[in-house]
C-alpha positions in Angstrom: 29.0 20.9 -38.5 27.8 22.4 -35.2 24.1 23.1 -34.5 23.0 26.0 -34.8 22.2 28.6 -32.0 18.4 29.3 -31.9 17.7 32.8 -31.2 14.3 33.7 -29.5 12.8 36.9 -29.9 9.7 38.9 -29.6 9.4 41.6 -32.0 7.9 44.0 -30.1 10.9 43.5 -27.2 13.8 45.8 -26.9 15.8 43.0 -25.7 15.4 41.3 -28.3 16.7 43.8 -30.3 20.0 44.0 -28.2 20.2 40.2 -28.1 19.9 40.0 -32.2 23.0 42.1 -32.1 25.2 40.5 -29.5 24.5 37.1 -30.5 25.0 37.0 -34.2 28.9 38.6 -33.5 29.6 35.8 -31.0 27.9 33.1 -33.4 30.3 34.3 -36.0 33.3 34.1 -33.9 32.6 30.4 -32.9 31.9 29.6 -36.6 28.4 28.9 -35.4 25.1 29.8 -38.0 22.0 31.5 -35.6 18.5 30.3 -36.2 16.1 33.1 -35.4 12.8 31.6 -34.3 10.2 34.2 -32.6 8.6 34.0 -29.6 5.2 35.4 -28.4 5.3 37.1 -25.0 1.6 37.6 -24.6 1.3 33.5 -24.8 5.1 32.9 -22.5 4.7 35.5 -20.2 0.8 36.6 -20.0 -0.7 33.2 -20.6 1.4 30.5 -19.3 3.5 32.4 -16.8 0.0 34.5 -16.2 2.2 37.8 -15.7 1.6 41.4 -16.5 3.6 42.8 -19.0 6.8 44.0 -18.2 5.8 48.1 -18.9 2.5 47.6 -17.0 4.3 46.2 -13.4 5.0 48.2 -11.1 8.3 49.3 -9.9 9.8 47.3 -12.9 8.1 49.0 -15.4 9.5 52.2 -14.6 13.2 50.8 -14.6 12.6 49.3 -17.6 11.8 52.9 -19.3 15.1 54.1 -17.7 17.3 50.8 -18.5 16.5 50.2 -22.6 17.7 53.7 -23.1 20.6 53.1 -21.3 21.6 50.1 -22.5 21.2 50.8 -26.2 23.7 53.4 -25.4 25.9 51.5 -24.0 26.3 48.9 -27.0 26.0 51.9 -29.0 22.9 51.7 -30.3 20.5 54.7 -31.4 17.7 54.3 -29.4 13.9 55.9 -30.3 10.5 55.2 -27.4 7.7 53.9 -29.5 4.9 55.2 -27.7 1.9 53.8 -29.9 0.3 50.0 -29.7 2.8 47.5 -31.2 1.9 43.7 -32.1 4.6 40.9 -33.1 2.2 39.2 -34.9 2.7 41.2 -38.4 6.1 40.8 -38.3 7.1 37.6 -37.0 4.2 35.9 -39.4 5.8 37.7 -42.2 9.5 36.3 -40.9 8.4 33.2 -40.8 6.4 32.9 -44.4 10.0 34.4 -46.0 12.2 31.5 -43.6 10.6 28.8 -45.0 11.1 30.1 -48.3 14.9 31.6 -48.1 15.9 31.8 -44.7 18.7 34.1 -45.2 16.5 37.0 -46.6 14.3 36.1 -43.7 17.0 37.1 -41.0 17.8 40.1 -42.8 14.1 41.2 -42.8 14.0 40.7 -39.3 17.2 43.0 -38.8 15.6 46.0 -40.8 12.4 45.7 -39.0 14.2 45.5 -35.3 16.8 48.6 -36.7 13.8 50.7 -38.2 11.5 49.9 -35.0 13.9 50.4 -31.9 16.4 52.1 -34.1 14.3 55.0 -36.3 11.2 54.6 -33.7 8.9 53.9 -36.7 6.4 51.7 -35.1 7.1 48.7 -37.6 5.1 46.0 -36.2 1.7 46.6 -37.4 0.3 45.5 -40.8 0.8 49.5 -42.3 3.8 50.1 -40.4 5.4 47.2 -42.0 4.5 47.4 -45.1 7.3 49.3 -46.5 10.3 47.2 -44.8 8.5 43.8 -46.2 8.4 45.6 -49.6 11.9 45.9 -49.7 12.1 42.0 -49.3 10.3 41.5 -51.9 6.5 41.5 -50.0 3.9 43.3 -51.5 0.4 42.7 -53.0 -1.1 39.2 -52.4 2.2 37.7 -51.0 2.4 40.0 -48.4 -1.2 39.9 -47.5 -0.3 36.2 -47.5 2.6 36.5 -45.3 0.6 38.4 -42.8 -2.9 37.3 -42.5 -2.9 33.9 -43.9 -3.0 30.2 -42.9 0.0 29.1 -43.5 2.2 32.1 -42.0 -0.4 31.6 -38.9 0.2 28.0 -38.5 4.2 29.1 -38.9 3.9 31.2 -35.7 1.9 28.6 -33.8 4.5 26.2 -34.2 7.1 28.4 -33.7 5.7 29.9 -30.2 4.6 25.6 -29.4 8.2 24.6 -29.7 9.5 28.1 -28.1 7.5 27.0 -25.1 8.5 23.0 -25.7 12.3 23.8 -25.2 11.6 26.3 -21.8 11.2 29.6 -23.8 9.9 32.2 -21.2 11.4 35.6 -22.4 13.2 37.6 -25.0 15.8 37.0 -25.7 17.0 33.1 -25.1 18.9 31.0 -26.4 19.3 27.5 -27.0 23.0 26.6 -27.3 23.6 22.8 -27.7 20.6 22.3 -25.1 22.1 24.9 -22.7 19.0 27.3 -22.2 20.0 31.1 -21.7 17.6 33.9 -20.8 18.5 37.6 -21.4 21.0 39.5 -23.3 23.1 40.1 -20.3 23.8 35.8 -20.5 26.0 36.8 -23.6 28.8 36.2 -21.9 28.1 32.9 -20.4 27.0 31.9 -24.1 30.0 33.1 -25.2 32.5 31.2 -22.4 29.9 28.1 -23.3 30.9 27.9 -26.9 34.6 28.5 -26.1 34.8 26.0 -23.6 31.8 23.3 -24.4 30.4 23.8 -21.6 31.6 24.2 -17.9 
């Protein structure tokens, strides 16, 4: 069976969002499975790369509030601004804790909190804002406190941003297609013509 296609995301990133989308319909045409595995772009970008955000650079940040918008629309996607602080660390801790217990309820997690966020602009990356798309999974009480503040879901996320970082992971989205890195959801294409063609 082929590998898998790891998927890396930040939560908090638009692209992301668009790359989720794209990637799991050319994955299913290929007869490939997609491993989501989240990224953290304070740590790729901010740390190691030691760049500004993407909304706080000039010139680029301003293009960037014109081009989401404008893309969503054109993959027909319903797009809503979140104006309000957003952290990744709620939900991709909370992913994480659920993939290593039942990875496919984990992936659909991740899709309701990326639809609900980008999609409803209901700022669902902090611990409140969360809270009711984890309860539909199944996370409430102590195993979503769990899932969201504790050791093992924090040690989860390390690992995940370490290897991230390990195989080149700068931005989101990328992915990692039989060894191939690709950055961006505009590389769909080339990911797609890889998987057809093993390679050029």
């Amino acid at each position: 069976m082929p590998a898998p296609i790891g998927f890396y995301f930040d939560f908090i990133s638009p692209y992301g969002w668009f790359g989720a989308v794209g990637i799991e319909r050319i994955a299913a045409a290929h007869g490939r499975e997609v491993d989501w595995r989240p990224m953290l772009l304070g740590i790729a970008v901010m740390q190691v790369m030691g760049l500004k955000p993407l909304l706080d650079t000039p010139l680029k940040g301003d293009y960037v509030r014109r081009d989401v918008p404008r893309t969503a629309a054109f993959l027909g996607l319903t797009y809503k601004r979140i104006e309000a602080p957003m952290t990744p660390l709620p939900p991709a801790r909370a992913f994480l804790w659920l993939k290593a217990r039942d990875p496919a309820r984990a992936k659909a997690f991740a899709q309701a909190v990326q639809a609900r966020h980008f999609g409803e602009g209901v700022n669902s990356t902090t611990i409140d804002g969360l809270a009711p798309v984890a309860a539909r999974f199944g996370l409430a009480g102590d195993d979503y406190r769990e899932a969201v503040e504790g050791a093992e879901a924090k040690a989860l996320l390390k690992a995940s941003v370490d290897a991230g970082l390990a195989a080149g992971v700068f931005g989101s989205p990328s992915f990692l297609v039989d060894g191939e890195l690709f950055w961006g959801h505009d590389r769909l294409d080339q990911v797609d013509k890889w998987l057809a063609t093993g390679g050029w």
